[in-house]
C-alpha positions in Angstrom: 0.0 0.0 0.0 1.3 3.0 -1.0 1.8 6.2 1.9 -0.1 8.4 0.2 -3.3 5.7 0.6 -2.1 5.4 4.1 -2.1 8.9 4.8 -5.3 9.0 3.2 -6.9 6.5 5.3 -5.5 7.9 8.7 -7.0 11.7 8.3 -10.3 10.1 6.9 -10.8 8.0 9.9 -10.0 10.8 12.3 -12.3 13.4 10.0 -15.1 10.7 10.5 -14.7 10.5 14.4 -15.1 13.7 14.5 -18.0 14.5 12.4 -19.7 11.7 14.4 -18.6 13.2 17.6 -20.5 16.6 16.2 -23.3 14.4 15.3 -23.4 13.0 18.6 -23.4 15.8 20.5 -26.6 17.3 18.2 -28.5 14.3 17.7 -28.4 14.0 21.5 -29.1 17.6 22.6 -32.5 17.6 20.1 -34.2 14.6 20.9 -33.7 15.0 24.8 -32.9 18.8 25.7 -29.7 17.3 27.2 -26.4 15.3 26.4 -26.0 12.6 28.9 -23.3 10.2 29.9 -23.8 8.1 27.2 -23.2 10.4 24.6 -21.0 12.4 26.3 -18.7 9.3 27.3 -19.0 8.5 23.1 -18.0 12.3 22.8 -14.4 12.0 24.4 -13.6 8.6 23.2 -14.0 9.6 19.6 -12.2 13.1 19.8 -9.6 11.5 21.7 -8.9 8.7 19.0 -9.2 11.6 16.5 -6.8 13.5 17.7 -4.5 10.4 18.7 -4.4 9.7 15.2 -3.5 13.3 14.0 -0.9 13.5 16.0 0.4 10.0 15.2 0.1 11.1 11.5 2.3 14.5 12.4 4.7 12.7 14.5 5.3 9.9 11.9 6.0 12.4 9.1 8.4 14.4 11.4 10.6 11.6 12.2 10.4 10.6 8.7 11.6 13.8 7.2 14.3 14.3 10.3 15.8 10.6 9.2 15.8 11.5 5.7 17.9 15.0 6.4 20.2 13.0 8.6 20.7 10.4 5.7 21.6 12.9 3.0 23.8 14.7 5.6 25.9 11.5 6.2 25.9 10.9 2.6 27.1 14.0 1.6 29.8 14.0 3.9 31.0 10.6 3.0 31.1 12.3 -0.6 33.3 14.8 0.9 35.7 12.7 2.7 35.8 10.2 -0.4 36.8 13.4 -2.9 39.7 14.7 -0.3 41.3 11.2 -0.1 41.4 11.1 -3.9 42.3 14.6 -4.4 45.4 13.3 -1.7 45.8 10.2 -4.0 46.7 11.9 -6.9 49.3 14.0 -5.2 
């Protein structure tokens, strides 16, 4: 599966807790003037998860994007190293 699927997928899921959350919290509020445990208990769990996986999603990408940087920063200083020693060579 590709990231860009995956990436899809995670900010759907967390779009769709929340809407439902919203939902929730209406639905509940017009058919009994109040928003009980129930709902209110459905409320957290589904904005926590949302946000749990938007911040997953954000972490992940960070890390990603430090590790590349570090890569091409050993890289280009193995490039470096490798050009003095045969710049010394040919001394």
């Amino acid at each position: 599966m590709k990231q860009n699927t995956k990436d899809w997928i995670h900010y759907s899921s967390a779009i769709v807790l929340i809407l439902s959350a919203v939902a929730m919290a209406f639905v509940s509020f017009f058919l009994t003037m109040d928003v009980g445990a129930g709902p209110l208990a459905y409320i957290g769990e589904a904005l926590s998860a949302a946000l749990g996986l938007f911040g997953i999603g954000i972490y992940a990408v960070k890390k990603v994007g430090e590790m590349k940087t570090e890569i091409r920063e050993q890289l280009e200083m193995i490039r470096k190293e490798a050009g003095h020693e045969a710049n010394d060579n040919q001394q």
